[in-house]
matplotlib code that plots the C-alpha trace (Angstrom):
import matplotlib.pyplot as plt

x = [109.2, 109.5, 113.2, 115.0, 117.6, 120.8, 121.4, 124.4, 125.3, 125.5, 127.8, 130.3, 130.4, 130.7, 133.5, 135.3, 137.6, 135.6, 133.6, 129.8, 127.7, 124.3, 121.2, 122.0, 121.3, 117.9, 119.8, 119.1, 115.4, 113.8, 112.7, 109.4, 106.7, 103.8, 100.4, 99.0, 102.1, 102.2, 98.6, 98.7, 99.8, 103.3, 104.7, 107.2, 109.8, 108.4, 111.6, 111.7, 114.5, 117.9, 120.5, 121.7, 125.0, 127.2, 128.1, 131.8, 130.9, 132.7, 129.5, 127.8, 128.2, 125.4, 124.1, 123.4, 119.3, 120.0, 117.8, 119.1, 116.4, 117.9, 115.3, 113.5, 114.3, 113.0, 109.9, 109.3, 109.6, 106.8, 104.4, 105.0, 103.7, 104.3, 101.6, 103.4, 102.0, 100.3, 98.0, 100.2, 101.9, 105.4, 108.9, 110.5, 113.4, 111.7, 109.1, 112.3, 113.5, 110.9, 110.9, 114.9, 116.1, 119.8, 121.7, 121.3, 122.9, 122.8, 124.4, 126.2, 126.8, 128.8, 127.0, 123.4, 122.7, 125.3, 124.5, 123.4, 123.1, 120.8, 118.7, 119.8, 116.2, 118.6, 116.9, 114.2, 111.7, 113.6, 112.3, 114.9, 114.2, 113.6, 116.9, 120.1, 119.3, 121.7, 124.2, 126.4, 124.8, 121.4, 123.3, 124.7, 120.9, 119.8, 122.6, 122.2, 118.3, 120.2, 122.6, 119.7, 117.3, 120.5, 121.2, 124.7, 125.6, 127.0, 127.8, 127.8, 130.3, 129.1, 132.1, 129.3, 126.9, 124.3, 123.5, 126.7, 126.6, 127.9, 126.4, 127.9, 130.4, 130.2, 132.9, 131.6, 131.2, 133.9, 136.6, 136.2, 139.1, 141.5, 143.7, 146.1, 145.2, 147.2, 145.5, 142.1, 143.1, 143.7, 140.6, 138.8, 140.9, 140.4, 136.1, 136.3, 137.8, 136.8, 132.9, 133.9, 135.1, 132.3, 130.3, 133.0, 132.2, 128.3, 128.9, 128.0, 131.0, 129.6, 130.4, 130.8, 132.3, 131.5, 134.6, 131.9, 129.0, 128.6, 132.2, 132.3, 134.0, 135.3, 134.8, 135.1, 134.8, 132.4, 131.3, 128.0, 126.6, 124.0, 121.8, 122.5, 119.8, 120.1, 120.7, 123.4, 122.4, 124.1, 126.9, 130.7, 133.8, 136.4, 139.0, 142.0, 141.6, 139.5, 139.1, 137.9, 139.0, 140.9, 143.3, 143.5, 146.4, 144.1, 140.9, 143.1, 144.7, 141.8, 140.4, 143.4, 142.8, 139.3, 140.2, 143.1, 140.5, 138.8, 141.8, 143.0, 139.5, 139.2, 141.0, 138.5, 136.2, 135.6, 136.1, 133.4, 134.6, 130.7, 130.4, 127.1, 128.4, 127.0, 125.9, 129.4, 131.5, 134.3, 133.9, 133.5, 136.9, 138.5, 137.8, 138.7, 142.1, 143.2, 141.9, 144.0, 147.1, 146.8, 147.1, 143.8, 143.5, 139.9, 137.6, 133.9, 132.7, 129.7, 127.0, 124.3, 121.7, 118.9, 116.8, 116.3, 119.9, 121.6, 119.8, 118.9, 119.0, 119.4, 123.1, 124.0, 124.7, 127.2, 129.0, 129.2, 130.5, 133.4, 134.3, 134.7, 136.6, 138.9, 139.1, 139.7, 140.8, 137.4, 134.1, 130.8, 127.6, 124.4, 124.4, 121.7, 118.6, 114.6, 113.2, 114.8, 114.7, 115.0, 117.2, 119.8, 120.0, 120.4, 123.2, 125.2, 123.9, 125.7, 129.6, 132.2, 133.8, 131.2, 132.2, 129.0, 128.3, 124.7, 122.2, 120.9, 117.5, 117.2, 115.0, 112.3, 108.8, 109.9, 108.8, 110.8, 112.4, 114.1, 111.3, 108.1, 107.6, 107.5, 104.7, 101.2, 100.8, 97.8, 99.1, 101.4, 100.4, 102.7, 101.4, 103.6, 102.5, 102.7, 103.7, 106.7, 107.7, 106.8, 110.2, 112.5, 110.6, 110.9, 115.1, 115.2, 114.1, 115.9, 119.4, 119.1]
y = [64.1, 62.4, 62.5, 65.1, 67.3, 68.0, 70.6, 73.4, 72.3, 69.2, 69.2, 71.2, 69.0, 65.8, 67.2, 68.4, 71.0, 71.2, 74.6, 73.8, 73.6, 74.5, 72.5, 69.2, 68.8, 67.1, 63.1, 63.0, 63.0, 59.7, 59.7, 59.5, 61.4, 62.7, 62.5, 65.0, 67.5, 66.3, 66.5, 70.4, 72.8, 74.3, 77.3, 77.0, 79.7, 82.3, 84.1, 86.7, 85.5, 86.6, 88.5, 86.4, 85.3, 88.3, 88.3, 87.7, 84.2, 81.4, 78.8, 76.9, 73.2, 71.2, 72.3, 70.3, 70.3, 67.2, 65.1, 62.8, 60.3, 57.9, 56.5, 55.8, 51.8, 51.3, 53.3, 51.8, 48.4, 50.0, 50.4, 53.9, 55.2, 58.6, 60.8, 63.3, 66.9, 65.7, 62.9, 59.9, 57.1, 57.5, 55.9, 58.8, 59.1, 59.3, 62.0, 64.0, 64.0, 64.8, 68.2, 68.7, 66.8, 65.2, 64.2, 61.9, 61.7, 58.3, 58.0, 54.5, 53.3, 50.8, 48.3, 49.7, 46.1, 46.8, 47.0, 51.0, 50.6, 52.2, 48.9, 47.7, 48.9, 49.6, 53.0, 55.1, 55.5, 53.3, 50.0, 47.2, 47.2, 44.5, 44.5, 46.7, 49.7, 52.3, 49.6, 49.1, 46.5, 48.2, 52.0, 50.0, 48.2, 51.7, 53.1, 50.9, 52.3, 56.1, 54.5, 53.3, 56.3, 58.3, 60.2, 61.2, 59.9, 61.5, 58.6, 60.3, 58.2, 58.6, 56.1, 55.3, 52.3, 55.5, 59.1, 61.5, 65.2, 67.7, 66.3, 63.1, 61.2, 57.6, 55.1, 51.9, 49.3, 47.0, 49.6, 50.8, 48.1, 50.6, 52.9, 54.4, 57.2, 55.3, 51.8, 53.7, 55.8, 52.3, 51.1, 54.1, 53.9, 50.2, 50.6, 53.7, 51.6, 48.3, 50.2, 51.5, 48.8, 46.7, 49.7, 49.5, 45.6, 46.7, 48.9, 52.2, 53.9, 57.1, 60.9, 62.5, 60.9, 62.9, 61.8, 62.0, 64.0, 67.5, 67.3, 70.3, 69.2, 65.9, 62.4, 59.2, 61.0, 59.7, 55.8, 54.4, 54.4, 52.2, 55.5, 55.9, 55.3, 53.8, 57.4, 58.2, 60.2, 60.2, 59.1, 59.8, 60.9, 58.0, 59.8, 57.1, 57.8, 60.2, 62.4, 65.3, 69.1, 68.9, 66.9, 68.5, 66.5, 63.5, 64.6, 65.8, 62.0, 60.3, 62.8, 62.0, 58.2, 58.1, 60.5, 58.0, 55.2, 57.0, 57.8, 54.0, 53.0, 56.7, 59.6, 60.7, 60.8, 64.3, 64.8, 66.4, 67.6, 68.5, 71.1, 72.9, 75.6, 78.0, 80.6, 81.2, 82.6, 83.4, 79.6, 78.4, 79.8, 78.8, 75.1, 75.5, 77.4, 74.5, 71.8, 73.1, 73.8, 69.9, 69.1, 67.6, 68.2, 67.9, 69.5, 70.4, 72.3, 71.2, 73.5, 72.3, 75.3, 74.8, 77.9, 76.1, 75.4, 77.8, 80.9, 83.7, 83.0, 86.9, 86.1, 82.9, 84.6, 86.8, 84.4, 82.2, 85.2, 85.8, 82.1, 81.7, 85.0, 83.8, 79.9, 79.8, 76.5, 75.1, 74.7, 74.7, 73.1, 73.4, 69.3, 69.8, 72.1, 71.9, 75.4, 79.0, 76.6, 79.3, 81.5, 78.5, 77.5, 81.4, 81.6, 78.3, 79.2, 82.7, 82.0, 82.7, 80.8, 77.7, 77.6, 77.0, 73.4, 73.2, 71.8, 68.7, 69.1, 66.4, 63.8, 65.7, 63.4, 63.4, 66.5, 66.8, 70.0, 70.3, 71.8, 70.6, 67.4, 68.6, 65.9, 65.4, 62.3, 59.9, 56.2, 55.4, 57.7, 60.9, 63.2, 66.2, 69.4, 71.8, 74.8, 73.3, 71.2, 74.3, 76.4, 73.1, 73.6, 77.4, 77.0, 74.3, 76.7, 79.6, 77.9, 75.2]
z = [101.4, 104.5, 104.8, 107.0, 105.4, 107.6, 108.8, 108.7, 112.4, 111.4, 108.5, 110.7, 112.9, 111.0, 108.6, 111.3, 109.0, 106.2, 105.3, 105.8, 102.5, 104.6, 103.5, 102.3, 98.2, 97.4, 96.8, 101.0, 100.1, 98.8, 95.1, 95.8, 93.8, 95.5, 93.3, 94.7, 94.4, 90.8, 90.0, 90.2, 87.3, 87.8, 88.0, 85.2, 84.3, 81.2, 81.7, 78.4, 75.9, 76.6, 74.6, 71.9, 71.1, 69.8, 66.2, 66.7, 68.4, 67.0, 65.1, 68.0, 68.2, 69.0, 72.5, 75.3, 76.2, 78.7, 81.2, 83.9, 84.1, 85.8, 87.9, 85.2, 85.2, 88.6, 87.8, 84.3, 86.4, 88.5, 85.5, 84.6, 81.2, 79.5, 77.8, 75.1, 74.9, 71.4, 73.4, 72.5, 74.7, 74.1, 76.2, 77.8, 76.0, 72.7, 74.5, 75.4, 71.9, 70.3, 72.3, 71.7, 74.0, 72.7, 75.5, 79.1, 82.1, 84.0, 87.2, 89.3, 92.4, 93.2, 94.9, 96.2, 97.5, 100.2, 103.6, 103.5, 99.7, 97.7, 97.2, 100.7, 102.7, 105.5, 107.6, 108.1, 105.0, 103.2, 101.3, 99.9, 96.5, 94.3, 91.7, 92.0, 90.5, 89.1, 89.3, 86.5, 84.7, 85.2, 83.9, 80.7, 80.0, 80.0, 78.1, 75.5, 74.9, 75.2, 72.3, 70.3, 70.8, 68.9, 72.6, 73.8, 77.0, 80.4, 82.9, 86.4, 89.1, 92.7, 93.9, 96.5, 97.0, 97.2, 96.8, 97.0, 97.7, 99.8, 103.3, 102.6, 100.5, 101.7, 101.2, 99.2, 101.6, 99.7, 99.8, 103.5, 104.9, 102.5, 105.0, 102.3, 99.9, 97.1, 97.8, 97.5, 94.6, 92.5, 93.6, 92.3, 89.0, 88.6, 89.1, 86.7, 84.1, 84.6, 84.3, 81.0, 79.8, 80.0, 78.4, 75.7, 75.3, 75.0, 72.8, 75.0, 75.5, 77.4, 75.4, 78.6, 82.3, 85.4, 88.2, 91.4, 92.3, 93.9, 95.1, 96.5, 99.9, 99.0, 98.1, 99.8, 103.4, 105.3, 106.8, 108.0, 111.5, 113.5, 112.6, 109.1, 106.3, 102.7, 101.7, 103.3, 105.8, 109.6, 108.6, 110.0, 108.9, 108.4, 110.3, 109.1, 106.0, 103.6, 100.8, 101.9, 100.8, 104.1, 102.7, 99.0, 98.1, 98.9, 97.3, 94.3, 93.9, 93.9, 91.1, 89.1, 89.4, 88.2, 85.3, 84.6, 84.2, 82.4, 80.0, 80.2, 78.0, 75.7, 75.3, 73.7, 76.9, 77.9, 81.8, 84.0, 87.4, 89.5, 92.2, 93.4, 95.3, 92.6, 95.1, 96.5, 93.6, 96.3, 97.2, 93.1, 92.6, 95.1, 94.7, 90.9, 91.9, 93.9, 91.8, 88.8, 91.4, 92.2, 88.5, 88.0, 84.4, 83.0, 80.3, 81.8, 85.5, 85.8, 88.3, 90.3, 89.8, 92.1, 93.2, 97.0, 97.3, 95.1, 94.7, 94.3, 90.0, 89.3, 90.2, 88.0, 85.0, 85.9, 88.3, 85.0, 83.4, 86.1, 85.7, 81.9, 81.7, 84.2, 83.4, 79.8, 79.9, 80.9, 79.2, 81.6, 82.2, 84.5, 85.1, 87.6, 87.7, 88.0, 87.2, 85.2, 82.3, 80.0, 81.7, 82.5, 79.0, 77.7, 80.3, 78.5, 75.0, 75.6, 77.3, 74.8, 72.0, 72.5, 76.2, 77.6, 76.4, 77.9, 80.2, 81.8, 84.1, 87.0, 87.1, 85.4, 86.2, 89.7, 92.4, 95.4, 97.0, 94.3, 92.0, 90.5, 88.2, 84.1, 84.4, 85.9, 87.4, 87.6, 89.4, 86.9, 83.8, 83.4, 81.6, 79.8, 80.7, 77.6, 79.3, 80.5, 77.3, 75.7, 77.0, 75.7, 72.2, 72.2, 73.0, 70.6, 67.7, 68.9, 69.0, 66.1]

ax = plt.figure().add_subplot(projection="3d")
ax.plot(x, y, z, "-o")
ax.set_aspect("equal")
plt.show()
């Protein structure tokens, strides 16, 4: 990975007020596999099983073992093939569910074809690409092969023409003319459901809606520069007019207007608020105090879970612990994570009363500083490793 990850001096700096986040998440990294990263046998988590859930445990629902595959389009376009543990060819999403996999996570922008888009080619390392992907007519094709495969669905909403995480939340370069939080807070509403409702038209209404990714010090903060790349790096704070945790009342409205587009298609949608701060349980509930003192109302905290960013892992259990016992309104997921497999998915499986809905692994026949690929990789040919499909099969049998 060619890509430089900003740094804490940086962030301070460019969010002014905000509290640094420190390394910038992996989405600042291009989503490029390296064959000869790939090609080598991983180190995959053999953690021993956990403690089981106790007796007085209300009957698990149907647990989450999720994937967010969605660069899978653009690779498939690419000539990418899958190889199953058993020898056989197989599309991805029917190799995932055949190990246990129920469940994927797809994420939009809103126009990557904008200048500093996604697609756009604009910046170091970066290549325009030939179609639009993650775009919302690109996320529903895909959806509707989720839909078929008999998958549920988690539709993630950057509110971005590219990546969004902590070291940058930029403004979608059709809605950056908006100087009023209210003005921006319809736009974000009106995208939200306008985007479901041509899912509902297809057929594809999502199970699951995730308002933004890794919002942990905003969204909608931040605006291009002559130096900034088509992920989103070096970019500035719009100082008019943001959504940044400076400004809770801000960030908080413009929560409430996505959920409210949400709510306009399906009540029925559960709500995903997504925050990686994991490591900082001081920081985790303070974020969740004010969110819930702003009246954002929503069902699911998801947790980014990454050992580079959010470690050490010998702490995530009981900071999941502290939260459930003091948020009982809220149910949980690890919507992000690479390796500690087993040990995320014991952590979920084991919160009270069902509270710990489950898992979703990132982009897992990728490699990146995130963690290792779940795949060896020839060219195009992707090969499943058994040792690490063998941890989904073992928590497959263990919780069905």
């Amino acid at each position: 990975m060619k890509q430089t990850i900003f740094s804490l001096l940086a962030i301070i700096l460019s969010l002014l007020t905000l509290q640094s986040c420190g390394d910038a998440a992996k989405p600042t990294e291009p989503l490029i596999s390296d064959p000869q990263q790939t090609s080598n046998a991983v180190t995959v988590d053999d953690a021993e099983f956990t403690e089981q859930a106790e007796d007085q445990q209300l009957p698990q629902k149907k647990f989450i073992l999720g994937a967010d595959i969605s660069s899978l389009p653009e690779y498939a376009d690419n000539g990418a093939i899958f190889i199953d543990t058993d020898g056989n060819e197989k599309s991805l999403l029917t190799l995932l569910k055949h190990h246990g996999f129920n469940y994927i996570r797809l994420r939009t922008f809103v126009e990557p074809t904008a200048p500093y888009g996604y697609a756009s080619g604009d910046g170091e390392y970066c290549e325009a690409k030939t179609e639009a992907y993650n775009d919302t007519e690109h996320m529903i094709a895909f959806a509707q092969q989720v839909k078929a495969a008999g998958m549920k669905l988690l539709v993630d909403f950057h509110y971005s023409d590219t990546w969004a995480d902590p070291s940058k939340q930029v403004i979608p370069h059709a809605w950056r003319n908006i100087n009023t939080v209210d003005d921006l807070a319809q736009q974000v509403q009106s995208y939200t459901r306008e985007t479901l409702e041509a899912m509902a038209a297809a057929n594809v209404l999502p199970d699951m809606v995730q308002i933004g990714n890794e919002v942990t010090y905003g969204m909608l903060v931040h605006i291009p520069t002559d130096r900034t790349d088509c992920y989103g790096n070096h970019s500035e704070v719009k100082v008019l007019l943001n959504g940044s945790t400076a400004q809770w009342d801000h960030f908080a409205t413009l929560l409430k207007a996505g959920i409210a587009g949400v709510k306009q298609v399906s009540e029925d949608i559960k709500i995903m608020l997504h925050i990686e701060n994991t490591d900082d349980r001081e920081g985790l509930t303070y974020w969740i105090d004010q969110t819930l003192a702003n009246n954002v109302e929503f069902d699911v905290l998801g947790l980014s879970a990454y050992e580079k960013w959010q470690g050490p892992a010998n702490r995530w259990a009981d900071t999941l612990n502290l939260i459930a016992d003091r948020y009982s309104q809220l149910s949980f997921s690890f919507v992000e994570y690479n390796s500690q497999a087993r040990l995320l998915n014991d952590i979920m499986y084991n919160l009270p009363n069902n509270r710990g809905l489950g898992t979703f692994i990132w982009e897992p026949f990728l490699s990146g500083p995130w963690g290792q690929s779940m795949f060896n990789q020839t060219g195009t040919v992707y090969t499943a490793k058994p040792e690490a499909f063998e941890i989904f099969d073992n928590i497959k049998k263990s919780y069905d």
